[in-house]
C-alpha positions in Angstrom: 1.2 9.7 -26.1 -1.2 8.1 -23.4 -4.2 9.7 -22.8 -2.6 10.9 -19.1 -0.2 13.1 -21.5 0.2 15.3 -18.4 0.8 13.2 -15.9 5.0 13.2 -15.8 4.1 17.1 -15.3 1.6 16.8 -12.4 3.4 13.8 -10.5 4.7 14.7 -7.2 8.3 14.4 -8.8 8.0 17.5 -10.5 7.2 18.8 -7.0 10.3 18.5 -4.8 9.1 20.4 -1.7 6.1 18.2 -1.7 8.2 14.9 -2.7 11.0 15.4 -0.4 8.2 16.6 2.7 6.4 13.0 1.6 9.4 10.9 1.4 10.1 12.2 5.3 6.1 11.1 6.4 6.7 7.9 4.7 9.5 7.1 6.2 8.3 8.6 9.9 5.3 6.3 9.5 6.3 3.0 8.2 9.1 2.2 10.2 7.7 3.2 13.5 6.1 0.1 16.1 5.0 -2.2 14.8 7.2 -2.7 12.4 8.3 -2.3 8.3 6.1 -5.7 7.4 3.3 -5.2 9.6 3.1 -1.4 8.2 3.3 -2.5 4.6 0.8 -5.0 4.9 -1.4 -2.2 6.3 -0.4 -0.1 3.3 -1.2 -3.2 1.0 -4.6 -4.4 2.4 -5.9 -0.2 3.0 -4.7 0.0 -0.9 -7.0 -3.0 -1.8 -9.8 -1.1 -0.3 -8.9 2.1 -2.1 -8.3 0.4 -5.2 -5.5 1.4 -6.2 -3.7 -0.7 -8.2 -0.1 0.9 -8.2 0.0 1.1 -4.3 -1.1 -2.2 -4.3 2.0 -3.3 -6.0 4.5 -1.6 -4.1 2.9 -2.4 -0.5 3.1 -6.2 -1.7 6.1 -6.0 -3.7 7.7 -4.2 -0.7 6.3 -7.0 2.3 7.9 -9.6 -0.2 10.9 -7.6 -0.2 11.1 -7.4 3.9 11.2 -11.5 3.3 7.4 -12.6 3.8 6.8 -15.5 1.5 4.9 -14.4 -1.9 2.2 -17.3 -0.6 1.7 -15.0 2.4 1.8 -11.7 0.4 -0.8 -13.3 -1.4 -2.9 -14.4 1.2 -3.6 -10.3 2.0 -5.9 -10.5 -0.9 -7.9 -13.0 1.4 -6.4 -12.4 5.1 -9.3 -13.5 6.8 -9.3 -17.2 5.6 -5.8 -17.2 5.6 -3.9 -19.5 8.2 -0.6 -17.5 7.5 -2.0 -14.8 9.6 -2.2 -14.9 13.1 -4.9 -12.7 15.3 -2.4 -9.7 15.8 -2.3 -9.5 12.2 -5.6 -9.9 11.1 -7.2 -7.2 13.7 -4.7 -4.9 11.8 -5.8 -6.1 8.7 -8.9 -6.2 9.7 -8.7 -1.9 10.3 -6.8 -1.6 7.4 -9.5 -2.8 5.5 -12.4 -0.8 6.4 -10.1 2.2 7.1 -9.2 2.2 3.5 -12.6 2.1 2.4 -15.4 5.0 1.8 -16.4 6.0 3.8 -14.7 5.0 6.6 -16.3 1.3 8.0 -14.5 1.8 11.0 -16.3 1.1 14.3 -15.5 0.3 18.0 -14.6 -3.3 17.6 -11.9 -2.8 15.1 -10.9 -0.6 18.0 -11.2 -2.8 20.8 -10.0 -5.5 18.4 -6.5 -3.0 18.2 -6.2 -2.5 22.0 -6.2 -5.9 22.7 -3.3 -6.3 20.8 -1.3 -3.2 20.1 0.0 -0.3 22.5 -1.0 3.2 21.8 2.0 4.2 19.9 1.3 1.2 17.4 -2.0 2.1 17.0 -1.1 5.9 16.0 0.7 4.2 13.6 -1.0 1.7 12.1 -3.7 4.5 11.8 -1.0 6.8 10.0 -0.2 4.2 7.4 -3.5 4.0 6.4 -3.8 7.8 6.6 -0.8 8.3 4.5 -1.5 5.4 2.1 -5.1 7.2 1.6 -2.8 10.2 0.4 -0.6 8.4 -1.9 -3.8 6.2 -3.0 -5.9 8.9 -4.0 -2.9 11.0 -5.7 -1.5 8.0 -7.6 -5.2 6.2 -8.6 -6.1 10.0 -9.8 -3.0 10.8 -12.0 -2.5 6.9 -12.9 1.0 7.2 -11.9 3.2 4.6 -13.7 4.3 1.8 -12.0 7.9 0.6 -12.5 8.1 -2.0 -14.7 10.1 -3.9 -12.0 7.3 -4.0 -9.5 4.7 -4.6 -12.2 6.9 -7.6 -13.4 6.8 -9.0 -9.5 3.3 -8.8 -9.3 1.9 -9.7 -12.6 3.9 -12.8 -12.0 2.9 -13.1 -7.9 -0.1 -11.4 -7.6 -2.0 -12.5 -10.8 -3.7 -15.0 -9.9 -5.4 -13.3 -6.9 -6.7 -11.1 -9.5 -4.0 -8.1 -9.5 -3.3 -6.4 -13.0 -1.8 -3.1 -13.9 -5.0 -1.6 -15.1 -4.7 2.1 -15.7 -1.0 2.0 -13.9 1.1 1.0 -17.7 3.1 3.5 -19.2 5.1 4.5 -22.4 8.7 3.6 -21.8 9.8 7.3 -21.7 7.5 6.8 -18.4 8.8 4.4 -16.5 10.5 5.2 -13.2 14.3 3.7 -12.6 12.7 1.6 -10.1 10.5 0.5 -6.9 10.2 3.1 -4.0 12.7 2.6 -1.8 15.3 1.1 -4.3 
Protein backbone atom coordinates (compact mmCIF):
# COMPACT_ATOMS: atom_id res chain seq x y z
CA UNK A 1 0.00 0.00 0.00
CA UNK A 2 1.06 3.72 -0.94
CA UNK A 3 1.51 6.02 1.63
CA UNK A 4 -2.03 7.77 0.34
CA UNK A 5 -3.64 4.33 1.63
CA UNK A 6 -6.87 6.35 2.05
CA UNK A 7 -7.13 8.08 -0.81
CA UNK A 8 -9.62 5.49 -3.05
CA UNK A 9 -11.86 6.25 0.28
CA UNK A 10 -11.69 10.08 0.30
CA UNK A 11 -11.78 10.67 -3.68
CA UNK A 12 -14.73 12.35 -4.83
CA UNK A 13 -15.80 8.90 -6.36
CA UNK A 14 -16.78 7.56 -3.14
CA UNK A 15 -18.94 10.71 -2.98
CA UNK A 16 -21.69 10.53 -5.66
CA UNK A 17 -23.71 13.62 -4.67
CA UNK A 18 -20.58 15.55 -4.87
CA UNK A 19 -19.19 13.67 -8.13
CA UNK A 20 -22.32 13.73 -10.04
CA UNK A 21 -23.02 17.82 -8.74
CA UNK A 22 -19.15 18.29 -10.20
CA UNK A 23 -19.43 16.40 -13.33
CA UNK A 24 -22.66 18.94 -14.10
CA UNK A 25 -20.22 22.36 -13.22
CA UNK A 26 -17.69 20.75 -15.39
CA UNK A 27 -19.61 20.29 -18.02
CA UNK A 28 -21.67 23.80 -17.62
CA UNK A 29 -18.32 25.56 -17.64
CA UNK A 30 -16.09 24.01 -20.28
CA UNK A 31 -18.30 23.95 -23.07
CA UNK A 32 -19.77 27.33 -22.80
CA UNK A 33 -18.14 30.49 -25.26
CA UNK A 34 -15.45 30.25 -25.94
CA UNK A 35 -15.18 27.08 -26.59
CA UNK A 36 -14.02 23.17 -25.42
CA UNK A 37 -10.05 24.01 -26.58
CA UNK A 38 -9.91 27.43 -25.48
CA UNK A 39 -11.46 26.33 -21.93
CA UNK A 40 -9.07 23.42 -21.57
CA UNK A 41 -6.22 25.35 -22.34
CA UNK A 42 -7.38 27.63 -19.56
CA UNK A 43 -7.70 24.58 -17.36
CA UNK A 44 -4.16 23.50 -18.49
CA UNK A 45 -2.08 26.71 -18.14
CA UNK A 46 -4.36 27.76 -14.49
CA UNK A 47 -3.19 23.92 -13.51
CA UNK A 48 0.52 24.82 -14.33
CA UNK A 49 0.15 27.60 -11.91
CA UNK A 50 -1.44 25.47 -9.31
CA UNK A 51 0.83 22.78 -9.76
CA UNK A 52 -0.93 20.27 -10.06
CA UNK A 53 0.36 17.66 -11.96
CA UNK A 54 -2.74 15.36 -12.55
CA UNK A 55 -4.94 18.32 -13.92
CA UNK A 56 -2.12 19.14 -15.86
CA UNK A 57 -2.44 15.99 -17.72
CA UNK A 58 -5.93 15.84 -18.37
CA UNK A 59 -6.28 19.62 -19.49
CA UNK A 60 -3.41 18.79 -22.11
CA UNK A 61 -4.26 15.37 -22.82
CA UNK A 62 -7.85 16.62 -23.34
CA UNK A 63 -6.73 19.99 -25.82
CA UNK A 64 -4.82 17.18 -27.75
CA UNK A 65 -7.79 15.24 -27.78
CA UNK A 66 -10.17 18.34 -29.20
CA UNK A 67 -7.30 17.98 -32.20
CA UNK A 68 -4.64 20.84 -31.31
CA UNK A 69 -1.26 19.53 -32.29
CA UNK A 70 0.84 17.96 -29.30
CA UNK A 71 3.63 20.92 -30.58
CA UNK A 72 0.89 23.40 -29.66
CA UNK A 73 -0.20 21.60 -26.43
CA UNK A 74 3.25 21.89 -25.64
CA UNK A 75 3.87 25.27 -26.32
CA UNK A 76 1.21 26.10 -23.03
CA UNK A 77 4.14 25.32 -20.98
CA UNK A 78 5.79 28.41 -22.70
CA UNK A 79 2.63 30.38 -24.39
CA UNK A 80 4.10 33.54 -24.30
CA UNK A 81 7.07 32.87 -26.73
CA UNK A 82 5.03 30.70 -28.57
CA UNK A 83 4.10 31.60 -32.28
CA UNK A 84 1.29 28.89 -32.21
CA UNK A 85 -0.67 31.34 -30.14
CA UNK A 86 -2.33 34.17 -31.38
CA UNK A 87 -3.29 37.46 -29.04
CA UNK A 88 -6.88 36.09 -28.23
CA UNK A 89 -5.23 33.21 -26.80
CA UNK A 90 -2.48 34.45 -25.02
CA UNK A 91 -4.61 37.34 -23.03
CA UNK A 92 -6.56 34.13 -21.84
CA UNK A 93 -3.54 32.43 -21.10
CA UNK A 94 -2.20 35.16 -19.89
CA UNK A 95 -5.35 35.26 -16.97
CA UNK A 96 -5.15 31.79 -16.65
CA UNK A 97 -1.84 32.10 -15.44
CA UNK A 98 -1.87 34.43 -12.78
CA UNK A 99 -5.56 33.44 -11.89
CA UNK A 100 -4.19 30.08 -11.01
CA UNK A 101 -1.60 31.30 -9.00
CA UNK A 102 -1.47 32.36 -5.06
CA UNK A 103 -2.59 34.58 -4.41
CA UNK A 104 -4.38 35.70 -7.10
CA UNK A 105 -1.79 38.06 -9.71
CA UNK A 106 -4.64 39.23 -11.30
CA UNK A 107 -4.86 43.00 -12.04
CA UNK A 108 -6.68 45.38 -14.40
CA UNK A 109 -4.74 44.73 -17.57
CA UNK A 110 -5.36 41.06 -17.68
CA UNK A 111 -8.83 42.63 -17.58
CA UNK A 112 -8.65 45.10 -20.08
CA UNK A 113 -6.40 42.67 -21.94
CA UNK A 114 -9.97 40.16 -21.75
CA UNK A 115 -12.39 42.92 -22.89
CA UNK A 116 -10.59 43.60 -25.77
CA UNK A 117 -11.05 40.40 -26.90
CA UNK A 118 -13.81 38.48 -25.32
CA UNK A 119 -17.64 39.34 -24.61
CA UNK A 120 -18.89 39.20 -21.17
CA UNK A 121 -20.27 35.81 -21.30
CA UNK A 122 -16.75 34.41 -22.36
CA UNK A 123 -15.15 36.15 -19.78
CA UNK A 124 -17.61 34.57 -16.94
CA UNK A 125 -16.38 31.67 -18.35
CA UNK A 126 -12.98 31.69 -18.85
CA UNK A 127 -13.10 33.06 -15.13
CA UNK A 128 -15.21 29.73 -14.14
CA UNK A 129 -12.68 27.36 -15.67
CA UNK A 130 -10.16 28.66 -13.72
CA UNK A 131 -12.43 28.82 -10.68
CA UNK A 132 -13.46 25.32 -11.06
CA UNK A 133 -10.00 24.01 -12.08
CA UNK A 134 -8.77 25.80 -8.64
CA UNK A 135 -11.41 23.26 -7.14
CA UNK A 136 -10.41 20.09 -8.78
CA UNK A 137 -6.58 21.37 -8.40
CA UNK A 138 -6.53 21.77 -4.86
CA UNK A 139 -8.73 18.53 -4.25
CA UNK A 140 -6.71 16.29 -6.60
CA UNK A 141 -2.93 17.90 -5.67
CA UNK A 142 -4.19 17.29 -1.91
CA UNK A 143 -5.35 13.58 -2.10
CA UNK A 144 -2.74 12.87 -5.00
CA UNK A 145 -5.44 11.39 -6.96
CA UNK A 146 -4.24 8.81 -9.47
CA UNK A 147 -3.95 9.63 -12.77
CA UNK A 148 -5.01 7.02 -15.44
CA UNK A 149 -2.35 5.33 -16.77
CA UNK A 150 -3.73 6.26 -20.23
CA UNK A 151 -3.24 9.95 -19.81
CA UNK A 152 0.00 9.52 -17.91
CA UNK A 153 1.23 7.39 -20.95
CA UNK A 154 0.15 10.59 -23.36
CA UNK A 155 2.02 12.93 -21.41
CA UNK A 156 5.07 11.24 -20.19
CA UNK A 157 5.54 10.68 -23.83
CA UNK A 158 4.25 14.45 -25.11
CA UNK A 159 4.74 16.51 -22.27
CA UNK A 160 8.17 15.24 -20.96
CA UNK A 161 10.34 17.16 -22.38
CA UNK A 162 8.66 20.40 -21.23
CA UNK A 163 9.41 19.12 -17.89
CA UNK A 164 5.94 17.23 -16.95
CA UNK A 165 6.24 13.96 -14.82
CA UNK A 166 3.70 12.20 -12.67
CA UNK A 167 5.24 13.14 -9.42
CA UNK A 168 3.05 12.27 -6.55
CA UNK A 169 0.04 11.41 -9.22
CA UNK A 170 1.37 7.14 -9.64
CA UNK A 171 -0.59 4.61 -8.28
CA UNK A 172 -0.80 0.84 -7.44
CA UNK A 173 -2.69 -0.94 -10.18
CA UNK A 174 -5.70 -1.68 -7.97
CA UNK A 175 -5.66 2.31 -8.30
CA UNK A 176 -5.91 3.12 -11.56
CA UNK A 177 -9.05 4.62 -13.05
CA UNK A 178 -10.65 2.80 -16.38
CA UNK A 179 -9.65 5.89 -18.08
CA UNK A 180 -9.30 9.75 -18.86
CA UNK A 181 -12.29 12.10 -17.83
CA UNK A 182 -14.51 12.33 -20.29
CA UNK A 183 -13.77 8.81 -21.89
Amino acid sequence: MTDYQDRQNWDLGAWPEMYDTLRQLQALVFLSPPGLELNLMVFTVSSLAAGCRHCQAHGAYGVSRQGVSDEKVKALWDFEASPLFDDRERAALRFALAAGSTPSAVGPDHHAALREHFSDEEVRTLISVVAVGGFMNRYNDALATVTDQESVDWANATLAPVGWDVGKHVGEAHEQRSGPPGG
